[in-house]
MARKE-11153 format. One line per field, with one value per residue (C-alpha): residue number from 1; y, x, z. Coordinates in nm, 2 decimals, padded with zeros to 4 digits. Layout:
BEGIN
n = NUM,...
py = Y,...
px = X,...
pz = Z,...
% end
This chain:
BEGIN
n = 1,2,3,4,5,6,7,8,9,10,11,12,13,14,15,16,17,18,19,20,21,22,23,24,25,26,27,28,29,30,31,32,33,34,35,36,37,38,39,40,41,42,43,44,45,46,47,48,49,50,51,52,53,54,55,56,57,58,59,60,61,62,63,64,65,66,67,68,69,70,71,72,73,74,75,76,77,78,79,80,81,82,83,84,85,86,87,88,89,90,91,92,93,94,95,96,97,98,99,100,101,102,103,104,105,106,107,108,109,110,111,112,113,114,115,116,117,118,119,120,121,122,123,124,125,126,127,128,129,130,131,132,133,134,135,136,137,138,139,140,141,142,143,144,145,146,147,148,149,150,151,152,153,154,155,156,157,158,159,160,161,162,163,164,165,166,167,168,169,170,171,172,173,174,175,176,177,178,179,180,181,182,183,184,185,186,187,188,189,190,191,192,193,194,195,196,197,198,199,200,201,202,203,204,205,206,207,208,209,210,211,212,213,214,215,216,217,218,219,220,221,222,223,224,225,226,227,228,229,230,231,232,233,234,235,236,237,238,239,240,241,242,243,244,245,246,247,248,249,250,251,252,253,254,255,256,257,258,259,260,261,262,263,264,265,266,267,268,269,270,271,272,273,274,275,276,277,278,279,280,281,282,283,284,285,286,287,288,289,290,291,292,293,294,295,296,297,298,299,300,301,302,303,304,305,306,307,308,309,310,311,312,313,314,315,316,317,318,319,320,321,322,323,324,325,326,327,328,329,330,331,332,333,334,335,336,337,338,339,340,341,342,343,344,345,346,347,348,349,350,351,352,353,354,355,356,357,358,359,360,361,362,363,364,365,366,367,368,369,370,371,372,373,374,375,376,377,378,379,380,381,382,383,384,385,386,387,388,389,390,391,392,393,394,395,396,397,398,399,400,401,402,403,404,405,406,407,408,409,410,411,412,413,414,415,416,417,418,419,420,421,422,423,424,425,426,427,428,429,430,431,432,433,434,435,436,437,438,439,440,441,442,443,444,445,446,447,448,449,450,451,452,453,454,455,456,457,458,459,460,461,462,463,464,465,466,467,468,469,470,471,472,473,474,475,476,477,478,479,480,481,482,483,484,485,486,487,488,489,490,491,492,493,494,495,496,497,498,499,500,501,502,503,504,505,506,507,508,509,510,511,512,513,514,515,516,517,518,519,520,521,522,523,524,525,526,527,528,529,530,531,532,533,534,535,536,537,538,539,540,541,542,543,544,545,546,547,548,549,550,551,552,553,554,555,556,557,558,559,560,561,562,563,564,565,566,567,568,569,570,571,572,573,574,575,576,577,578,579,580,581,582,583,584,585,586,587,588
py = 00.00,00.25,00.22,00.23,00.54,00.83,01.08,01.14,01.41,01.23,00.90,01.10,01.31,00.91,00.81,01.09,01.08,00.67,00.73,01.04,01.07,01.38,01.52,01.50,01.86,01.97,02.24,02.04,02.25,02.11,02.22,02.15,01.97,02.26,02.21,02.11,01.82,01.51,01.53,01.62,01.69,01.78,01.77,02.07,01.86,02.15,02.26,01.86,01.80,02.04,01.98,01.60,01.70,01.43,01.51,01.57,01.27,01.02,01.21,01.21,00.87,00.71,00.90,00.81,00.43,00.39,00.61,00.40,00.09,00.22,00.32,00.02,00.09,00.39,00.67,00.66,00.90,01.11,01.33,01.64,01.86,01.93,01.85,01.51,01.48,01.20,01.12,00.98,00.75,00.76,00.49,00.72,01.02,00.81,00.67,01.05,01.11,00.80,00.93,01.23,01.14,01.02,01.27,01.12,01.35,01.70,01.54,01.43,01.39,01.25,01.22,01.16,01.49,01.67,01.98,02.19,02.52,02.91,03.12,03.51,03.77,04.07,04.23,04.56,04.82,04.95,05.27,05.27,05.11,04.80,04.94,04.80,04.66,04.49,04.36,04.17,04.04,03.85,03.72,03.55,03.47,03.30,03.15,03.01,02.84,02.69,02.55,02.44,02.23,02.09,01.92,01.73,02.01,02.09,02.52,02.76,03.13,03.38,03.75,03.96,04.29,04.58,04.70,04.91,05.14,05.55,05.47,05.39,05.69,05.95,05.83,05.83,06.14,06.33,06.15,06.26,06.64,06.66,06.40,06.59,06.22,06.12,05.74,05.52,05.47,05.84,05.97,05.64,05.49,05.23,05.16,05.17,05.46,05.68,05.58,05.64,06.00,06.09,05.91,06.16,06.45,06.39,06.39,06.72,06.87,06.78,06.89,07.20,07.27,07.14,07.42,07.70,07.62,07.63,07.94,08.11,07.91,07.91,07.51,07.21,07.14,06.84,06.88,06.90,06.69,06.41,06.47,06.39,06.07,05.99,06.02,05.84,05.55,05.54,05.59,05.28,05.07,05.13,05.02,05.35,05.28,05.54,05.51,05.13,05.22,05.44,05.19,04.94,05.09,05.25,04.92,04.76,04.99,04.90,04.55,04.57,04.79,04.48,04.23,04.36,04.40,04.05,03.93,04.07,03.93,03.57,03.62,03.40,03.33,03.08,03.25,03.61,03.75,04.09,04.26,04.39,04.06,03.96,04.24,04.22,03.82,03.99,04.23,03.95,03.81,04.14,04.19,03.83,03.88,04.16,04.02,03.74,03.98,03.89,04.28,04.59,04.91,05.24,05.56,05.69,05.37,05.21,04.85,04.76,04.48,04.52,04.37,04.51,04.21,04.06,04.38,04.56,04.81,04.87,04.76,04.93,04.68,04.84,05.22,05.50,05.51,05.09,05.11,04.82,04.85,04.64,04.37,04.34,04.20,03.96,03.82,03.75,03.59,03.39,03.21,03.21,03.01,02.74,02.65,02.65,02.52,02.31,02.41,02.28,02.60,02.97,03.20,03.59,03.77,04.06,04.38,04.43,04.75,04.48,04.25,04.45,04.40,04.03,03.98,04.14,03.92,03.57,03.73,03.80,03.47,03.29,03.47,03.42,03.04,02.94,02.64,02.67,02.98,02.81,02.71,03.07,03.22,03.57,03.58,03.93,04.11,04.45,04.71,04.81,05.15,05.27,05.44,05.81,05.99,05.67,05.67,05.94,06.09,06.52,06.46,06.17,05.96,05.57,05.40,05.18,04.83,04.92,05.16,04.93,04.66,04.91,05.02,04.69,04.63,04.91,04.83,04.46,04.56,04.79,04.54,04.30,04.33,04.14,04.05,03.85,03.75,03.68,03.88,04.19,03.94,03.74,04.03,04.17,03.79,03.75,04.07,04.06,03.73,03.82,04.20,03.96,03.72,03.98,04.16,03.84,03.70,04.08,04.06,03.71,03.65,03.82,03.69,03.85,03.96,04.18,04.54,04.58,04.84,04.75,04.89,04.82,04.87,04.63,04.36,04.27,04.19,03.86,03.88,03.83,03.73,03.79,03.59,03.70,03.50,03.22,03.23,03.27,02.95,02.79,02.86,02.76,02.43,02.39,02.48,02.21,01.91,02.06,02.05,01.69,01.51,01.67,01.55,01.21,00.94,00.78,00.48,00.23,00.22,00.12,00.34,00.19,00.29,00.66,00.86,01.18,01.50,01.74,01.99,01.72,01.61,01.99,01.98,01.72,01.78,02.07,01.98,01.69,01.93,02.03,01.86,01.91,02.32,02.30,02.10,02.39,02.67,02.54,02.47,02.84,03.00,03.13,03.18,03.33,02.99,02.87,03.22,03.18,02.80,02.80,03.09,02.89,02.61,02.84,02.97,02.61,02.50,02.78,02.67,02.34,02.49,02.73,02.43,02.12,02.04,01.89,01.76,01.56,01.32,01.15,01.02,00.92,00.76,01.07,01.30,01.08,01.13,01.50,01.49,01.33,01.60,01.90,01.74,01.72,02.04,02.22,02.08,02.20,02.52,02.54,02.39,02.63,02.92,02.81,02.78,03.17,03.22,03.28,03.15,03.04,03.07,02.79,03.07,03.35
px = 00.00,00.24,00.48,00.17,00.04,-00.15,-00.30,-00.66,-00.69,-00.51,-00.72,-01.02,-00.86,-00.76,-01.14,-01.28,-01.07,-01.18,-01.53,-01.59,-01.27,-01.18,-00.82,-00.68,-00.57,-00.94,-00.99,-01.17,-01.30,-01.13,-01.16,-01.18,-01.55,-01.74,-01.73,-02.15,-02.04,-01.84,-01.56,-01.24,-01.19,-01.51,-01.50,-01.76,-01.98,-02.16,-01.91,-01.84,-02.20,-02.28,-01.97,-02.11,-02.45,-02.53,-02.71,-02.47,-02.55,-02.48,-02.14,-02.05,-02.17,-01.99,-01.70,-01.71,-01.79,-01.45,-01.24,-01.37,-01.33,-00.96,-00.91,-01.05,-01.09,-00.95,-01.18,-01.51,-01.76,-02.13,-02.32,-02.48,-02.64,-02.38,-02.10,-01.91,-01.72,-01.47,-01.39,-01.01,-00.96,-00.64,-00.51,-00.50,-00.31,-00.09,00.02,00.03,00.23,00.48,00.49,00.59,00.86,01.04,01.22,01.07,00.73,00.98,01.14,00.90,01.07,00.95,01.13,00.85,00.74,01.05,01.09,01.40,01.25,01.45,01.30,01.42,01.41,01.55,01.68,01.78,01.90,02.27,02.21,02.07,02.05,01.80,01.47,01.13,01.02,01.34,01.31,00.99,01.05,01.40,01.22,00.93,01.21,01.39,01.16,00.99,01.32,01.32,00.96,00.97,01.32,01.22,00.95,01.25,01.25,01.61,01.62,01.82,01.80,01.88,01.92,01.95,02.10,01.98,02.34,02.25,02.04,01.94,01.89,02.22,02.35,02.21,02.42,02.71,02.70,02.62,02.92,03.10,03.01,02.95,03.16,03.48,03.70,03.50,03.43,03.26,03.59,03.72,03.30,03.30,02.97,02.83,02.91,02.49,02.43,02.73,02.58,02.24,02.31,02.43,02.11,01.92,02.10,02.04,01.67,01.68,01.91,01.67,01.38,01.55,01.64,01.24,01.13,01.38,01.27,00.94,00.93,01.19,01.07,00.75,00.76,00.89,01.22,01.47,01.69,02.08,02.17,01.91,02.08,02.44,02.28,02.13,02.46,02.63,02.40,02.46,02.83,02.81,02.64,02.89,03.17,03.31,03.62,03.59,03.22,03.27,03.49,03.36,03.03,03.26,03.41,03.00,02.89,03.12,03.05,02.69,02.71,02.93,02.65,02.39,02.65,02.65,02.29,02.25,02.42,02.26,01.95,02.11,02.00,02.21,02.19,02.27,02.34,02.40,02.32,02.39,02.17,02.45,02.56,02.20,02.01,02.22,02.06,01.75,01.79,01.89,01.57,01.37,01.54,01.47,01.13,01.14,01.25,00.97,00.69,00.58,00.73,00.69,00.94,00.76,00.87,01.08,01.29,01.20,01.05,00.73,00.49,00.13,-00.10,-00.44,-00.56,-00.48,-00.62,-00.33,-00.17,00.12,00.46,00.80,01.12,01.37,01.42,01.43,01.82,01.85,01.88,01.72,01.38,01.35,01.14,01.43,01.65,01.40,01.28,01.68,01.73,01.40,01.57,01.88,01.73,01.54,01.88,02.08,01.88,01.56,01.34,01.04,00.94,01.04,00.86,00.92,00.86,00.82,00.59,00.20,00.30,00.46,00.17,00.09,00.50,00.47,00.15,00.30,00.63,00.43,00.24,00.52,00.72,00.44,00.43,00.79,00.69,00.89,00.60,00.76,00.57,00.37,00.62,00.65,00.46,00.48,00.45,00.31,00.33,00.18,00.38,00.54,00.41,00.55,00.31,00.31,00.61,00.76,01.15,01.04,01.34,01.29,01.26,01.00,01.25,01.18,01.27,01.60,01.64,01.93,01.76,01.52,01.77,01.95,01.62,01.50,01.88,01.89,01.46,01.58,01.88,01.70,01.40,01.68,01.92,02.14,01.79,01.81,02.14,02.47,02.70,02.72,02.84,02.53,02.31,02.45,02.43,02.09,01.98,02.06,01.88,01.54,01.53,01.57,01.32,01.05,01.12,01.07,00.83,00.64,00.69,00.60,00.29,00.05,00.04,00.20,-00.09,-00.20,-00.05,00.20,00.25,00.51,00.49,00.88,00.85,00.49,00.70,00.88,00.66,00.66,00.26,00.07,00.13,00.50,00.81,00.96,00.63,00.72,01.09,01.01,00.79,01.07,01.30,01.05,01.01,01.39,01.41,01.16,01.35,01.63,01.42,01.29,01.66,01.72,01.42,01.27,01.44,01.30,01.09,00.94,00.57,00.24,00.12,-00.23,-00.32,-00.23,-00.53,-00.49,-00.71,-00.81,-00.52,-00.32,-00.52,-00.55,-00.18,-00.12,-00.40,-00.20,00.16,00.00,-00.09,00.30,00.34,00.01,00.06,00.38,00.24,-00.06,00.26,00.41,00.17,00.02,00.34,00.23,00.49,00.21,00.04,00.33,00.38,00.03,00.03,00.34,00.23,-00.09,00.10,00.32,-00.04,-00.14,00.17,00.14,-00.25,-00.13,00.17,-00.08,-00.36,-00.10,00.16,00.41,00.70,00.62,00.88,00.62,00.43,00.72,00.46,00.29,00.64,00.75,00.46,00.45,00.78,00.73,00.45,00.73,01.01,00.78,00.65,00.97,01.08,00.76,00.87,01.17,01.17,00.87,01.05,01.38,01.17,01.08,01.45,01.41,01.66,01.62,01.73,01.78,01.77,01.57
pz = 00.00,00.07,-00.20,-00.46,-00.22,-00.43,-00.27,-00.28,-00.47,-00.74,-00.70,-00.71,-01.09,-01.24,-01.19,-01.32,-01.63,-01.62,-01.55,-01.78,-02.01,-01.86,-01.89,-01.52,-01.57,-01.56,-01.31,-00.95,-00.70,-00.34,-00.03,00.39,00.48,00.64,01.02,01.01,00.85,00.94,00.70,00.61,00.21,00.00,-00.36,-00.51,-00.76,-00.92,-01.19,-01.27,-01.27,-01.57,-01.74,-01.74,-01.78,-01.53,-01.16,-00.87,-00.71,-00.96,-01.03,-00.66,-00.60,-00.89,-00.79,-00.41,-00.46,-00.68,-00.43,-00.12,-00.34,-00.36,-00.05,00.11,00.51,00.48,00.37,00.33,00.16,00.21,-00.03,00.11,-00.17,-00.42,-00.21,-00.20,00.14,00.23,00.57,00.64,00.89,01.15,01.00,00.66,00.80,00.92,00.56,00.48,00.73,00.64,00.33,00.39,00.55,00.26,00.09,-00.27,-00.16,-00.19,-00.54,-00.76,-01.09,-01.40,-01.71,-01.91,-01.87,-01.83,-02.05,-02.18,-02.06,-02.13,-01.90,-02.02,-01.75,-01.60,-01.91,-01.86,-02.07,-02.01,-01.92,-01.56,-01.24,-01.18,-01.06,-00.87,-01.23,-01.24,-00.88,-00.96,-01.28,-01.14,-00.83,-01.06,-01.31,-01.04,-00.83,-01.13,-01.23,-00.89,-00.92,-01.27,-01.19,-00.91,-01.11,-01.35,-01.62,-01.74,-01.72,-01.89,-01.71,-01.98,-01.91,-02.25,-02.21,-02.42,-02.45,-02.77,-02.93,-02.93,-02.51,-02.46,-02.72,-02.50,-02.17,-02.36,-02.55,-02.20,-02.06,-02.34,-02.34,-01.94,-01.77,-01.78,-01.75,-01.43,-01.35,-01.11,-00.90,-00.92,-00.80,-00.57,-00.74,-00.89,-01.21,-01.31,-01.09,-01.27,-01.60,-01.50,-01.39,-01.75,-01.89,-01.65,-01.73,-02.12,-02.03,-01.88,-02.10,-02.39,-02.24,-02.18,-02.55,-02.64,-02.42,-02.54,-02.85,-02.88,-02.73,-02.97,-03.29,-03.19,-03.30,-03.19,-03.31,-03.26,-02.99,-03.08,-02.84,-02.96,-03.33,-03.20,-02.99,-03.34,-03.48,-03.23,-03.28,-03.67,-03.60,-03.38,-03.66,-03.85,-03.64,-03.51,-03.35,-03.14,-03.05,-02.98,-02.72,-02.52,-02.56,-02.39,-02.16,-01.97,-02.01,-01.83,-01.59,-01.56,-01.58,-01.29,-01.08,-01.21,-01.09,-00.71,-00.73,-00.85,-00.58,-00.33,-00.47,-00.47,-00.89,-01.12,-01.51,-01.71,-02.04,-02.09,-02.41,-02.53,-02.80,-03.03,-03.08,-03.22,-03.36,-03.71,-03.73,-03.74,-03.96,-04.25,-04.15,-04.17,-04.52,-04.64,-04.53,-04.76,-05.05,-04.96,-05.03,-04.64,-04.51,-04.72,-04.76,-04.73,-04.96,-04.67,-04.67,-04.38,-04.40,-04.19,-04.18,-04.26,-03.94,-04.01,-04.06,-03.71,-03.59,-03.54,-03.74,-03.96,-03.72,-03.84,-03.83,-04.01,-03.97,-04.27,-04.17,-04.19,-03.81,-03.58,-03.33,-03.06,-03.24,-03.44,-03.21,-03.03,-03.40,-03.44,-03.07,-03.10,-03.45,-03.26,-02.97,-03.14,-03.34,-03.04,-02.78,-02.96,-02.64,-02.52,-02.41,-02.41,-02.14,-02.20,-01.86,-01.93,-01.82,-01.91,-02.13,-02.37,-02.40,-02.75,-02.81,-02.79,-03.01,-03.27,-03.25,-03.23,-03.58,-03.74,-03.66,-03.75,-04.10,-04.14,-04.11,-03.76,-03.66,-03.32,-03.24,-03.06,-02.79,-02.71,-02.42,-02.27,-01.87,-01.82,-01.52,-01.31,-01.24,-00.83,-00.64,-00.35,-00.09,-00.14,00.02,00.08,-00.04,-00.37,-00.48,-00.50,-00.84,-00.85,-01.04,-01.07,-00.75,-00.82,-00.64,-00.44,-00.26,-00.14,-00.06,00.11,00.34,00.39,00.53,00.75,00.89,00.95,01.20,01.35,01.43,01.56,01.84,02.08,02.22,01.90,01.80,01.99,01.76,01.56,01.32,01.38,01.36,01.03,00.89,01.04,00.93,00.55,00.55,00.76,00.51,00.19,00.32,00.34,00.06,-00.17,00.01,-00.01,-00.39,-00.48,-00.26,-00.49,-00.83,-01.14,-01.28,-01.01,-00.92,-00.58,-00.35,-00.13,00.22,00.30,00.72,00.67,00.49,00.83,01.06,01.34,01.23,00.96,00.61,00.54,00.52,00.91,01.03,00.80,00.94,01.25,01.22,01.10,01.39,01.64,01.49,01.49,01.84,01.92,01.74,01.95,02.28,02.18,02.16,02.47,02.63,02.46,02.25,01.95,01.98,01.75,01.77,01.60,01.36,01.30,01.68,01.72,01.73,01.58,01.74,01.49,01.50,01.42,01.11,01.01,00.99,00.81,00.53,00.47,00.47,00.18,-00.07,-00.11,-00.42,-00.56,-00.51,-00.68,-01.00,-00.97,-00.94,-01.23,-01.44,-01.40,-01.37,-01.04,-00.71,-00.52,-00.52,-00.30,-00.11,00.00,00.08,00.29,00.48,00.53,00.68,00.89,01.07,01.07,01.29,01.50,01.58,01.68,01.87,02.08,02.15,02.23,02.41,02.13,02.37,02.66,02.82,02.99,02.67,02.46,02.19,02.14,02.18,01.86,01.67,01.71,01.67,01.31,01.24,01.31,01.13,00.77,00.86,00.90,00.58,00.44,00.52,00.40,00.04,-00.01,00.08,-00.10,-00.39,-00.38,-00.30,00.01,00.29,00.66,01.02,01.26,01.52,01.53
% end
């Protein structure tokens, strides 16, 4: 029985699919039996029902008899309305429990279904320090990687940088004209921050010359220093000694600011690519597209694609001057991938504001005739706010992600003293650890789709829904294995005749669904699946830790089954949270 052990939930999806033929990825409504009724899973039959078009009682009925047929002396099943509840007996929860122990329940791997997956994020341009945006997009992009590898898929992390381009022209030629031979090391900065001050000051300097302008001309003209950017850029296309030089040298310096920032992030890649090494494979294919008949060349030069059709308009890929857009460069690196890698899958994560961006690019693939189009998905995500007056800059600028580090360093050793921690040492460690573990868990427990403001001093917090609780948990659960070795000794004993009260059972319902909540976090590209769930366990614990007493050297039989119930739950814990990227404390 237990080596053959499925879980109910997935007994319950194979008899469906036997009984009805439906895919065992169909969408089942679970959840805890209401306390009126004796129970401890219910499946909701109303969806099924009408999906079936068959009543709720012959559904729940058929259902229930196979399950209970299954599960022989172990569960057992009632039908009240529309709701099918199942009713585990002790001798159930403690096969769960069992199996839990094993560490096969954290690493369920399946080569059958594993998948060569690139997951692209981050991707900055080269001009300016990482910012909030930034920040969330690397915490999906790594915390999905976690998630989807743990599940057997082979992953390749892939940052491209946006390391050319009329964006990076304008830091450099106000480095050029302004920066009088300063560097990062001689102004003490980092290297993105000293870049991202010229980008800033070309802003202002433009705007500046706009606003002269129009009120001399009485029209808006072009900027001069937007025309020498311009003609920095087309100098650089064409291989400008020179120009290439001073382009190496600034982004060096800003990959170097990314690098630190990284790092304090505990953000890695796999591949780096660079967009000037790419953006010239998609212009062949823009021209050859051309020659094709499937793009078009306009009177001014430039060549576009016609997408009014699709219901889109008219998309430029080539400019007037020959120079690449954006959609250049990720036609060329999408080619580029397939070749290189053959994927199974390519996930773009990239911001809402591009959703229209990455239409456009499937379209035009699929026109060019790549069938693998279809492997490509884009993982869209909402934008970060900061409460008003919180950490704005005097000149509303974006928020970059060293800042926040930087705050969420200084709130977390503030919170945490020598009442804490033994050390300064200890407390700086502790510190980093604790601020990193609430800003993750801040960002990835709501789901990508859905808008952020992050409350920085909120995010660490001993209560409520943030990652201190969670670690916290943790390093009470650790102190009680501690306190149990010091008190009890392990003892062999009969499963089949521990009782379990209810805050036991509760626990262990919960600390089952691991695997199925990371399947359901993979499979919807969803962290906040896990953020939530493990915070769910965390309160869970805590319930049973207020109502029971866990450790009693007195009852050594019950001490060891408690002590079973801690141990899966602290591990519970912990993969979760090292699947956000989130560390832990023994001591806290």
């Amino acid at each position: 029985m237990n080596d053959n052990f499925q879980y109910i939930e997935e007994i319950i999806r194979k008899y469906i699919y036997v009984l009805y033929k439906l895919d065992s990825r169909t969408e089942l409504d679970f959840q805890y039996t209401k306390k009126e009724h004796k129970g401890d899973l219910t499946l909701v039959l109303f969806s099924l029902s009408k999906k079936l078009n068959k009543s709720v009682e012959e559904v729940g009925n058929n259902i229930g008899n196979c399950v209970q047929k299954e599960l022989k002396g172990l569960v057992f099943f009632s039908i009240v309305g529309g709701f099918l509840n199942f009713i585990f007996e002790d001798k159930y929860y403690g096969i769960i429990l069992r199996k839990m122990l094993s560490l096969d329940f954290f690493h369920e791997k399946s080569k059958k279904t594993s998948k060569k997956i690139i997951i692209e994020f981050s991707s900055p341009n080269a001009n300016k320090p990482l910012h909030l945006g930034h920040m969330r997009n690397s915490l999906i992009g790594n915390s999905l990687s976690e998630i989807l590898k743990t599940l057997g898929n082979k992953i390749i992390k892939v940052q491209i940088i946006n390391d050319r381009g009329i964006h990076i022209c304008k830091s450099m030629i106000a480095w050029l004209k302004f920066g009088k031979g300063k560097t990062p090391d001689s102004e003490k900065e980092k290297g993105d921050h000293f870049v991202g001050k010229y980008y800033n000051l070309f802003d202002k300097i433009c705007n500046e010359e706009m606003n002269k302008n129009t009120k001399v001309y009485k029209k808006i003209q072009v900027p001069s220093i937007l025309n020498q950017a311009r003609i920095l850029l087309k100098n650089w296309e064409e291989g400008d000694y020179e120009t290439r030089n001073v382009w190496r040298i600034m982004n060096k310096w800003v990959y170097s600011g990314f690098d630190k920032t990284y790092q304090k992030l505990g953000i890695t890649f796999d591949e780096i690519e660079y967009e000037s090494n790419i953006y010239e494979i998609g212009k062949k294919i823009i021209i050859e597209g051309l020659k094709k008949g499937i793009f078009f060349k306009k009177k001014d030069g430039s060549i576009c694609v016609d997408l009014i059709k699709e219901g889109f308009d008219e998309k430029i890929l080539l400019r007037s001057d020959q120079t690449s857009v954006y959609i250049t460069q990720d036609i060329g690196t999408a080619v580029e991938r397939f070749k290189k890698y053959n994927m199974d899958k390519l996930i773009y994560i990239v911001g809402r504001e591009q959703d229209y961006h990455f239409q456009v690019l499937f379209i035009i693939l699929k026109r060019l005739g790549y069938t693998w189009v279809d492997k490509l998905l884009h993982l869209s995500y909402e934008m970060v706010y900061l409460p008003s007056g919180i950490m704005r800059s005097r000149e509303g600028k974006v928020i970059n992600a060293d800042s926040i580090i930087s705050k969420m360093f200084s709130i977390a050793r503030n919170t945490f003293s020598e009442k804490y921690f033994k050390s300064k040492e200890e407390i700086n460690k502790s510190s980093e650890i604790i601020a990193l573990g609430a800003l993750k868990f801040f960002f990835l427990k709501i789901a990508p789709n859905k808008k952020i403001v992050f409350h920085p001093e909120k995010s660490i917090d001993f209560k409520g829904k943030t990652g201190t609780y969670i670690q916290y948990t943790y390093s009470r659960i650790r102190s009680l294995e501690k306190k149990f070795f010091e008190l009890c000794s392990l003892v062999n004993h009969c499963w089949s005749n521990f009782k379990f009260d209810i805050y036991q059972k509760n626990m262990i319902k919960i600390i089952q669904k691991y695997p199925l909540v990371v399947k359901k976090s993979a499979n919807h590209l969803n962290p906040s699946l896990i953020a939530n769930y493990v915070y769910e366990v965390a309160k869970t614990f805590n319930h049973l830790y207020q109502n029971k007493k866990l450790i009693d050297p007195m009852n050594l039989f019950y001490s060891n089954m408690s002590m079973n119930i801690i141990h899966v739950t602290g591990n519970i814990l912990k993969f979760c949270m090292n699947l956000l990227g989130i560390k832990m404390l023994d001591r806290m």
